[in-house]
N, C-alpha and C positions, 0 to 999 in steps of 0.2 A: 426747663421751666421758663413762663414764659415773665414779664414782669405782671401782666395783669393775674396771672395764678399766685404770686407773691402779694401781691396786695391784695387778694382776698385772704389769701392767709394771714397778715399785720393783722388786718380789721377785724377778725375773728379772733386773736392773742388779745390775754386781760393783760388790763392797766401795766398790772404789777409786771407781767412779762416784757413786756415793751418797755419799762423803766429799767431795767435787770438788764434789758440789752444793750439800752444808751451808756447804761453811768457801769455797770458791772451789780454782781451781788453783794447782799448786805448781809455778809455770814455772821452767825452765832455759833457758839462753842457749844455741841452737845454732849461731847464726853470725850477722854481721850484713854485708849489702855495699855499697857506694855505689853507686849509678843517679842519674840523669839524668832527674825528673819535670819535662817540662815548662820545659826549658831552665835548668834548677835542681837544684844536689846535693841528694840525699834518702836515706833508708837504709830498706836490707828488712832489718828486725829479725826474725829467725824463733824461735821458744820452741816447747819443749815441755813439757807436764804430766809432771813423774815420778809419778807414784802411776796416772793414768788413760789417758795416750796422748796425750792433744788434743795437737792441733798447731796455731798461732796464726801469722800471717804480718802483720808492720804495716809498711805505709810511714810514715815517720817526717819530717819537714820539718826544716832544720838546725833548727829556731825552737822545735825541741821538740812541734809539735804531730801528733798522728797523722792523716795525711790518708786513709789507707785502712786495714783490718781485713777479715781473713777469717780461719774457725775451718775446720778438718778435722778431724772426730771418729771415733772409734773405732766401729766396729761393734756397736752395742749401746749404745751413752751415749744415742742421743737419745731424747727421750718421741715417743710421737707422739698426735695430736689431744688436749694437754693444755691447748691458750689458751681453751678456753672454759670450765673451772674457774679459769680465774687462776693468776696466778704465783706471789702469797705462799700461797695452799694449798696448792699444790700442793709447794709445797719444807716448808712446813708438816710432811705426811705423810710426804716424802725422810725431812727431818730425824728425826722418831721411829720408822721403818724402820729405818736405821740404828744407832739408837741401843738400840733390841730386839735386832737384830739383833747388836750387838757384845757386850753382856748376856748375849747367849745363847752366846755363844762363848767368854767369859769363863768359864763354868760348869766 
C-alpha cells in the first residue's frame, strides 16, 4: 500500500470511525449470558461502540480472564493492506485527518 492509497482511504472513513481510531471505542453493555466452556461456567460478554457500530463478543472465565475475542465491524471501518506502513503511522495520519477535519467543520 502506498500512503496516498491510505489517505484515500482516511477521507472516505466516517467521523465516527476516525474518532474510534484516535481515542479507542465507546462500548456499551448489550447483554451478557452464562455458557458452559469446557465443563466450566464462562460469560459471553457482548458490547457495542456508540459512536461507530463495532460490535465485540468476549468469553470471559469466572477468574476474570478473557479466553476468547472477536470484533464485527461496520461496513467501511476497516483499512485495508495498511500492515505494511505500520500501526503507529498509520493512526499517526487517522489522528491529524480527523483533527483537519473537525477544524474544518468547526468553521
Amino acid at each position: 500500500m502506498t500512503t496516498k492509497a491510505l489517505t484515500k482511504q482516511i477521507q472516505s472513513s466516517s467521523t465516527e470511525a476516525l474518532t474510534c481510531r484516535s481515542f479507542g471505542h465507546a462500548w456499551n453493555i448489550d447483554g451478557i449470558e452464562v455458557v458452559n466452556q469446557n465443563g466450566k461456567k464462562a460469560y459471553i460478554e457482548s458490547v457495542s461502540c456508540v459512536r461507530c457500530a463495532t460490535r465485540r463478543r468476549d468469553t470471559v472465565l469466572t477468574s476474570g480472564v478473557v479466553s476468547y475475542r472477536n470484533y464485527m465491524y461496520p461496513d467501511g471501518y476497516r483499512l485495508s493492506g495498511v500492515r505494511p506502513l505500520g500501526a503507529s503511522y498509520v493512526k499517526r495520519n487517522v489522528r491529524i485527518f480527523l483533527i483537519r477535519r473537525v477544524m474544518e467543520g468547526a468553521r
